[in-house]
RODO-2510 file (C-alpha; in nm, 4 decimals, decimal comma):
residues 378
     n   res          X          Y          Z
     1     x    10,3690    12,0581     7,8839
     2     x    10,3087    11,7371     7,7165
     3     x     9,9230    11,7737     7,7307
     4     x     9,9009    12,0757     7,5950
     5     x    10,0711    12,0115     7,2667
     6     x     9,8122    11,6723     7,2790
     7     x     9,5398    11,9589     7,3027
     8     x     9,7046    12,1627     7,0152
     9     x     9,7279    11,8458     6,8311
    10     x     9,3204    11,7572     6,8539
    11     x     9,2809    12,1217     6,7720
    12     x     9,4176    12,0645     6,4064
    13     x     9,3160    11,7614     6,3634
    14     x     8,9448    11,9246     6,4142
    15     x     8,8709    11,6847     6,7082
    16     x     8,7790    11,9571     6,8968
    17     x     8,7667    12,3618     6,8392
    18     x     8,9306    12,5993     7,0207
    19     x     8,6452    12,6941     7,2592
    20     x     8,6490    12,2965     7,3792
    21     x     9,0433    12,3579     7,3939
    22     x     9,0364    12,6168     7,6425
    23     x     8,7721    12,4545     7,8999
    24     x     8,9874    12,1600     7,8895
    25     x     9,3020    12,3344     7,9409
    26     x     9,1573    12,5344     8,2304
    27     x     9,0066    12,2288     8,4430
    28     x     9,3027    12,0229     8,3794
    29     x     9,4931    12,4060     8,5784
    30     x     9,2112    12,3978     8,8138
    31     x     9,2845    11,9886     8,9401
    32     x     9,6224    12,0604     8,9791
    33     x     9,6045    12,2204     9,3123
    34     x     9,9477    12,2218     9,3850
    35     x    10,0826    12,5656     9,5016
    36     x    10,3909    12,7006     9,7134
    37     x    10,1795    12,7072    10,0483
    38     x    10,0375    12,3680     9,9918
    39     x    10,4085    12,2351     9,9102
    40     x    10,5327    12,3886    10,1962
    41     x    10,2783    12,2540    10,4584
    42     x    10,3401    11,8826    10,2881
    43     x    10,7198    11,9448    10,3298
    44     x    10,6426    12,0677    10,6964
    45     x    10,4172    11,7618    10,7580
    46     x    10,6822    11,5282    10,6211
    47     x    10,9410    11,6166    10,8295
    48     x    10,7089    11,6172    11,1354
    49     x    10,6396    11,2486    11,0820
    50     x    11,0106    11,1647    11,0044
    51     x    11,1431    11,3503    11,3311
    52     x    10,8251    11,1136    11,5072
    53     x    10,9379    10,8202    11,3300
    54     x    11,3635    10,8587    11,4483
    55     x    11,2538    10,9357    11,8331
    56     x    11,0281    10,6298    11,8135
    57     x    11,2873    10,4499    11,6145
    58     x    11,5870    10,5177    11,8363
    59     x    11,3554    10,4222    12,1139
    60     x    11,1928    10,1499    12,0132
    61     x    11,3295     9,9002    12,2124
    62     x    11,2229    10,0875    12,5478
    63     x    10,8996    10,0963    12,4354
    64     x    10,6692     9,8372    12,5950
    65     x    10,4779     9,5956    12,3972
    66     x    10,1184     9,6777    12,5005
    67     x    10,1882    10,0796    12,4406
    68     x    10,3375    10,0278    12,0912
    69     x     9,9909     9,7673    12,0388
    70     x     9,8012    10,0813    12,1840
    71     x     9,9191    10,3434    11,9554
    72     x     9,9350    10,1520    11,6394
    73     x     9,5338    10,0346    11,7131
    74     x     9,5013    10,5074    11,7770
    75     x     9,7048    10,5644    11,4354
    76     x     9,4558    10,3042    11,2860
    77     x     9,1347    10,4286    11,4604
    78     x     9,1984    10,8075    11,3642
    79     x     9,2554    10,6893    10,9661
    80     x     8,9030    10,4902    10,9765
    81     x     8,7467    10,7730    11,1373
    82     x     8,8297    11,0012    10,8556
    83     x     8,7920    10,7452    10,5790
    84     x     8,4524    10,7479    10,7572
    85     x     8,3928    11,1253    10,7394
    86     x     8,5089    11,1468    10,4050
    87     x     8,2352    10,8958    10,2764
    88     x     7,9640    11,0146    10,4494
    89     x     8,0061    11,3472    10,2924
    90     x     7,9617    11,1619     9,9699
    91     x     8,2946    11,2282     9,8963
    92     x     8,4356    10,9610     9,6358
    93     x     8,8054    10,9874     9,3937
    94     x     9,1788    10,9860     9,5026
    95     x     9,1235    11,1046     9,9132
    96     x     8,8650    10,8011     9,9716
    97     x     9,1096    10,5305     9,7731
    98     x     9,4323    10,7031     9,9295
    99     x     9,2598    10,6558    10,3105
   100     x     9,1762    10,3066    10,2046
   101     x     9,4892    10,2261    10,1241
   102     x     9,6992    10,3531    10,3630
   103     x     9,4581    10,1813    10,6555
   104     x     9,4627     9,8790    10,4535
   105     x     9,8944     9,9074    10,4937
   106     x     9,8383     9,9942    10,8325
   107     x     9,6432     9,7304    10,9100
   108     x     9,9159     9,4764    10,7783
   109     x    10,1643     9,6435    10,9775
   110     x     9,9287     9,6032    11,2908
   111     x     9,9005     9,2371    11,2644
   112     x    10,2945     9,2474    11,2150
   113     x    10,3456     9,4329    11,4824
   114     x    10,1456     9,2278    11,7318
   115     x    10,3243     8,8939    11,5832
   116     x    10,6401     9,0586    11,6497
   117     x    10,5702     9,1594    11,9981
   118     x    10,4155     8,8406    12,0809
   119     x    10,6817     8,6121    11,8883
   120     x    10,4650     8,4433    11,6518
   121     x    10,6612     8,1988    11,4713
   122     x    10,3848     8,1035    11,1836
   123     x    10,4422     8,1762    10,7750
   124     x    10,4276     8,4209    10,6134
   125     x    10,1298     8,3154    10,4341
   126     x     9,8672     8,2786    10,6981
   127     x     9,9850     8,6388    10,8503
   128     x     9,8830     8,7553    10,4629
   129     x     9,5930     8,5225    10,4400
   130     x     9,4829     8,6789    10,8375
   131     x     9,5265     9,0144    10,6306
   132     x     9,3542     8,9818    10,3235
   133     x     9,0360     8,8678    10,4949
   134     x     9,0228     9,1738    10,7661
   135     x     9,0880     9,4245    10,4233
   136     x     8,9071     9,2643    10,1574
   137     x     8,5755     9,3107    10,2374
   138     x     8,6555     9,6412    10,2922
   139     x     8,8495     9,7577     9,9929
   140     x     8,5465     9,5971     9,7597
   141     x     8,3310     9,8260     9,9480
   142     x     8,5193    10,1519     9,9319
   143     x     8,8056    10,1209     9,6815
   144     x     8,7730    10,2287     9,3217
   145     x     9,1095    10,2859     9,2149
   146     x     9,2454    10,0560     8,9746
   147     x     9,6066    10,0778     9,0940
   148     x     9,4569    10,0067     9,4428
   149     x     9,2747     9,7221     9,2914
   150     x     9,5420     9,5990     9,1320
   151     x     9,7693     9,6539     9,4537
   152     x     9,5530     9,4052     9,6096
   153     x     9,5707     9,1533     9,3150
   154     x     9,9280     9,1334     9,3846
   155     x     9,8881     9,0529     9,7548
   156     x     9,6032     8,7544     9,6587
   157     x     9,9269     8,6441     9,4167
   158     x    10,2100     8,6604     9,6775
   159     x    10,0054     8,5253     9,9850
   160     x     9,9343     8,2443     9,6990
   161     x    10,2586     8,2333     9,6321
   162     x    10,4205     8,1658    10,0236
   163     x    10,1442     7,9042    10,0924
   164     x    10,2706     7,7511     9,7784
   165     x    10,6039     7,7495     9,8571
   166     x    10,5406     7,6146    10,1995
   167     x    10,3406     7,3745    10,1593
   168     x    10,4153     7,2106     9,7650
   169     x    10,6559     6,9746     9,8921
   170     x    10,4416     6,7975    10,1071
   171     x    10,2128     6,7356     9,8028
   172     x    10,1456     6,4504     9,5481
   173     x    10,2316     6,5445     9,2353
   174     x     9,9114     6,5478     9,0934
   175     x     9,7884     6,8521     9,3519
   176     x    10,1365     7,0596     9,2697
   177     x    10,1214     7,0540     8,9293
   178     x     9,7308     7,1667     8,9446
   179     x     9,8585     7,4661     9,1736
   180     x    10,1143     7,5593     8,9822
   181     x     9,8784     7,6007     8,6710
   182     x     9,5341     7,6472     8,7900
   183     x     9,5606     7,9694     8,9406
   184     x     9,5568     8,2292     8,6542
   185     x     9,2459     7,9981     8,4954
   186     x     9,0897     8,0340     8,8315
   187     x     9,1400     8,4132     8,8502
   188     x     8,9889     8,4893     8,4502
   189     x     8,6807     8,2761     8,5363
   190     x     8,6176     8,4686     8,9080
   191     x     8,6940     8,7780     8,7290
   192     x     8,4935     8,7452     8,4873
   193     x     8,1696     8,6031     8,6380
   194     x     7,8768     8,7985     8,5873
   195     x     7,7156     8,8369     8,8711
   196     x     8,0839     8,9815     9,0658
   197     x     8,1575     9,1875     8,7601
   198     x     7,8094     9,3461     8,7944
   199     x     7,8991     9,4479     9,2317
   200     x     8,2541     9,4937     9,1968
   201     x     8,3483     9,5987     8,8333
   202     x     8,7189     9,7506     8,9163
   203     x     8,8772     9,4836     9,1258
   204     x     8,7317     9,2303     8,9199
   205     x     8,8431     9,3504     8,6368
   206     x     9,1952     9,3652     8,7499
   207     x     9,1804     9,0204     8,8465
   208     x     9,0893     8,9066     8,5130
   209     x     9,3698     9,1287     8,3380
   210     x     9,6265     8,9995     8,6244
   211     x     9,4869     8,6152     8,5648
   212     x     9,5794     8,6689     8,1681
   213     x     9,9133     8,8029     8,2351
   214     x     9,9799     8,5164     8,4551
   215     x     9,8614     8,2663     8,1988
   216     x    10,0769     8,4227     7,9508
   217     x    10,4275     8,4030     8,1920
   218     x    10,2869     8,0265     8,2830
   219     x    10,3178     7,9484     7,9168
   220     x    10,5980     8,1162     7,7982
   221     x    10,8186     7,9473     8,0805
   222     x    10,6970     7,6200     8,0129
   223     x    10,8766     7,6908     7,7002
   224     x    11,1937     7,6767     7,8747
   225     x    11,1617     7,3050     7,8581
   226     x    11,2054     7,2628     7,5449
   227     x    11,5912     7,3256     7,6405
   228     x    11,5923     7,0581     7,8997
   229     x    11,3718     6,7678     7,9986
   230     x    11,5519     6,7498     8,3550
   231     x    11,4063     6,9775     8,5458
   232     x    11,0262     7,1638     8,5416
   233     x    11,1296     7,5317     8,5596
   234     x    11,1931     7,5054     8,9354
   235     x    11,0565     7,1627     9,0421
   236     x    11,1268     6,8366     8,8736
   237     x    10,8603     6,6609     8,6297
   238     x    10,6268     6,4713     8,7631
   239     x    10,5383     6,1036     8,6387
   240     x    10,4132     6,1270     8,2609
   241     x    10,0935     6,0169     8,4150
   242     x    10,0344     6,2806     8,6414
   243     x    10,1444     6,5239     8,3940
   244     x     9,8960     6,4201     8,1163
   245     x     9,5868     6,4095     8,4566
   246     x     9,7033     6,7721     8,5039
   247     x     9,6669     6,8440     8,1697
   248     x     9,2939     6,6990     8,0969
   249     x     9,2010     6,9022     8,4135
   250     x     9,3524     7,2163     8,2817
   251     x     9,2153     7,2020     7,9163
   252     x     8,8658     7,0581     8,0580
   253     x     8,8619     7,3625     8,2852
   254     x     8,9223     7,6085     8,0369
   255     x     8,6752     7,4578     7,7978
   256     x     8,4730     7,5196     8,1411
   257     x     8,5075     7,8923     8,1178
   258     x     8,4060     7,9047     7,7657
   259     x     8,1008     7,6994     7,8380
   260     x     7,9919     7,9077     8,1169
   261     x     8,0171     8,2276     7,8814
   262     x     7,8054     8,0555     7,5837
   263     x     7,5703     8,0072     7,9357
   264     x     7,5643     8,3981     7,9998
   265     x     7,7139     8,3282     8,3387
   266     x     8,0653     8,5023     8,2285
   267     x     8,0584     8,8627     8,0606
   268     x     8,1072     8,8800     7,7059
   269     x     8,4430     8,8857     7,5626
   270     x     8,5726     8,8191     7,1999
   271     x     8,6156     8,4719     7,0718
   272     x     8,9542     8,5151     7,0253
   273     x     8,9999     8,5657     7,4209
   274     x     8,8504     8,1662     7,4575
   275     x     9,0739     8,0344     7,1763
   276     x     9,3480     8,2252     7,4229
   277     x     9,2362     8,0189     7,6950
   278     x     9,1777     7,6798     7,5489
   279     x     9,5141     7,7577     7,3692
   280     x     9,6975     7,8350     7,6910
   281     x     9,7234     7,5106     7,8593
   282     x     9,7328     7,2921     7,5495
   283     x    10,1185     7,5058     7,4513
   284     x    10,2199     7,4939     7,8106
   285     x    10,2094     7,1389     7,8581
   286     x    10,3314     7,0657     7,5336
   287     x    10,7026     7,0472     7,6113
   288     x    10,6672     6,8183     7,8805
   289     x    10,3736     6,5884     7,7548
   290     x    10,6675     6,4048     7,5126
   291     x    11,0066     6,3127     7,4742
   292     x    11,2416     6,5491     7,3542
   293     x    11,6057     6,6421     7,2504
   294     x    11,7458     6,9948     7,3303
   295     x    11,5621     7,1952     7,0794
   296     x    11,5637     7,5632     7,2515
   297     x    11,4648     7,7050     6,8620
   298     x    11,1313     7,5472     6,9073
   299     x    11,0521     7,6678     7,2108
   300     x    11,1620     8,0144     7,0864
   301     x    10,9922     7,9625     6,7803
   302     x    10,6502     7,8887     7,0104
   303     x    10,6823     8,1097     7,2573
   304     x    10,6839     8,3677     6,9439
   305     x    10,4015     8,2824     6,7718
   306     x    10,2114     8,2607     7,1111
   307     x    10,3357     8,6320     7,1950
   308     x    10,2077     8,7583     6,8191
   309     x     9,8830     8,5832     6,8971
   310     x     9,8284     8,7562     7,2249
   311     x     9,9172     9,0591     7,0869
   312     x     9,6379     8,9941     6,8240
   313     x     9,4081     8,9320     7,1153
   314     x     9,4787     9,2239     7,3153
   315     x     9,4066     9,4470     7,0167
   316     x     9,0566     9,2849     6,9332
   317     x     8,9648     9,3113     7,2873
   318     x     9,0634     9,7082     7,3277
   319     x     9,4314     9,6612     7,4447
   320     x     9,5393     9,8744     7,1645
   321     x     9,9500     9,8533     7,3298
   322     x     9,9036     9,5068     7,3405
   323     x    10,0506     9,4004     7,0098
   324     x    10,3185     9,6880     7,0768
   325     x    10,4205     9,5140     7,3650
   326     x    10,4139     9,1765     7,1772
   327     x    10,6237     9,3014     6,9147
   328     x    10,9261     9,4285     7,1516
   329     x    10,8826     9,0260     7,3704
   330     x    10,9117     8,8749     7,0028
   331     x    11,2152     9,0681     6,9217
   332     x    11,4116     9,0100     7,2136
   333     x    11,3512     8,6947     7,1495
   334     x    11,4411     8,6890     6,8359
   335     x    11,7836     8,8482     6,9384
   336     x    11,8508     8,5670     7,1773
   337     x    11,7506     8,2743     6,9957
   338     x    11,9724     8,4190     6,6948
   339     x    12,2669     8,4333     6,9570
   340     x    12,1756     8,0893     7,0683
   341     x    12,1744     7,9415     6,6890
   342     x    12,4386     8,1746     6,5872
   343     x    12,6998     8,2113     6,8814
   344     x    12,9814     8,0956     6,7470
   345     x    12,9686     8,2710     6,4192
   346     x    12,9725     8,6026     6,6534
   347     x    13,3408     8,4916     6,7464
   348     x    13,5247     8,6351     6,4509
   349     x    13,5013     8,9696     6,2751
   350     x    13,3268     8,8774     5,9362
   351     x    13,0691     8,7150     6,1302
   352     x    13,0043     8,9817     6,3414
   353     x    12,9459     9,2512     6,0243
   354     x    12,7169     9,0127     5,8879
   355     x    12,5501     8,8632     6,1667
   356     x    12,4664     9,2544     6,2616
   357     x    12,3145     9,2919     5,9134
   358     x    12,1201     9,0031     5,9579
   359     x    11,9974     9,0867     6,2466
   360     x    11,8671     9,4202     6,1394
   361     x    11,7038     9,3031     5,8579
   362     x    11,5184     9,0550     6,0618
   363     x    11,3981     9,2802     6,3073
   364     x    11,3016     9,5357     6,0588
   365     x    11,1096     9,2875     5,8754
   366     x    10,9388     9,2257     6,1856
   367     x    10,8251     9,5192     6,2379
   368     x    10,7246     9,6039     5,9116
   369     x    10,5144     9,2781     5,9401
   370     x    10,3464     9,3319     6,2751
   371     x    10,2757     9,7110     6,1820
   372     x    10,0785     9,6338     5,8776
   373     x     9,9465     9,3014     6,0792
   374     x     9,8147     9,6480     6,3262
   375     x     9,7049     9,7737     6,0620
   376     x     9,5042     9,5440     5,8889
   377     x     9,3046     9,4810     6,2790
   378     x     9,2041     9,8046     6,3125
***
């Protein structure tokens, strides 16, 4: 068992004594709660719901419209009612996020079910968007998971994501290029406002860490056109113009967030985290606010010194894997740019031996650099 030999290990390391050692090993028995009995009673429950859901599925087109509606709005009522009874016994942890999150499913599947029925040909997006305001207000109530938080960052992203998609080429330039690039700006600020933070610390917390993720991709694609000035990862560039208007907004904005911080209106993060975010926009425009040859080793070149900086972030503000998971991004793109610059010296066997040793010393070098870099931070 992996945690006990962590237990062992803060045992000689004199983190804890043995005494400590043994009340933590016994809880961590006592949550486990999984015996034969309750094993067999989930295995007897699954397959009770999978014989339902074959009869119902083999039958499903014999079913009328208003009785599927019917039982779907029962299923739905009887999971309320005991996410209901569960909280008013003061009940909080996994049961009251698992019942929130499976009515919160079920309640996409209802809406689903009655556009199905009823042959609703809308998008995608407003059937989300119809969604995520029947379950949001609910899940900020109840939920405190942070994978269920997160869960529902993801669904704010991908109903984003379909409106975009339906709806960018019927916009000016201008407007697409702001909703390509505002969003992850937009999420850091909201999830970092005070007064939300204070009311609804989980999900907004996730929304911040999911905006500066985003941010992060953003940039590093935008490096991609420093291999091509044709095309604008999927869309093609707008007027130079429009382009430099979209940038203003972006770095204005961003100075925006670090204003409203200085004005206590934003929690407190470390300085490095602005720099981040002033940073952000100013590298991902840069490939496309002037003219260019095909120079791929620049944008690699960027793109790696952005990653290493990140990582530097994430460990001042507590991310202690981040500049772990910087380190492997920067290698791998260290691998490909050398096979980019290098390709054709791969071709024969000489170059292979020593473009191998090459390659190991430069990735062994970067390690050695970014561990004492670790080092030196904490």
């Amino acid at each position: 068992m992996k945690f006990a030999k962590r237990v062992e290990q803060w045992v000689e390391a004199g983190i804890i004594d043995s005494a400590s050692a043994a009340r933590i090993m016994a809880h961590e028995e006592s949550r486990r709660g999984l015996t034969f009995v309750t094993a067999m009673l989930g295995i007897g429950g699954l397959a009770i719901f999978l014989g339902i859901a074959a009869i119902v599925g083999v039958n499903w087109d014999r079913i009328p419209g208003l009785v599927k509606i019917l039982v779907h709005a029962l299923i739905n009522s009887g999971i309320a009612f005991a996410l209901y009874h569960v909280i008013r016994q003061s009940k909080t942890g996994v049961l009251v996020d698992l019942l929130a999150g499976v009515l919160a499913g079920l309640t996409f599947t209802f809406i689903a079910l009655v556009g199905q029925i009823y042959q609703a040909q809308e998008p995608t997006w407003k059937a989300l968007a119809l969604w995520l305001v029947l379950i949001t207000p609910f899940l900020l109530s109840v939920a405190r998971s942070q994978t269920l938080m997160r869960l529902w960052v993801i669904a704010l992203l991908a109903t984003y994501g379909f409106f975009v998609g339906d709806q960018i080429e019927k916009l000016d330039g201008l407007v697409r290029s702001l909703m390509i690039v505002m969003p992850p700006l937009v999420m850091i600020a909201v999830g970092q406002t005070t007064w939300l933070r204070s009311r609804f610390d989980v999900a907004m917390t996730q929304l911040s860490v999911i905006g500066h993720i985003v941010m992060v991709a953003h940039v590093s694609l935008a490096q991609i056109v420093w291999r091509t000035t044709d095309q604008w990862i999927l869309y093609p560039l707008p007027d130079n113009n429009i382009l430099w208007e979209a940038f203003i907004i972006s770095v204005v904005f961003a100075l925006g967030i670090v204003g409203l911080r200085r004005a206590k209106l934003l929690i407190e993060m470390p300085q490095e985290i602005d720099i981040l975010i002033v940073l952000s926009p100013i590298i991902g425009f840069l490939p496309m606010l002037g003219a260019h040859g095909d120079w791929p080793v620049i944008g690699a070149g960027i793109v790696m010194a952005y990653w290493g900086y990140c990582g530097w972030v994430g460990i001042k503000a507590g991310y202690r894997r981040a500049l772990d998971v910087a380190v492997g991004f920067i290698a791998l793109r260290l691998v490909i740019v050398y096979v980019e610059v290098f390709g054709s010296l791969l071709q024969t066997g000489v170059g292979l031996i020593v473009s191998g040793f090459l390659l190991i010393g430069l990735v062994l070098g970067l390690r050695r650099i970014f561990a004492f870099m670790k080092k030196e931070i904490v």
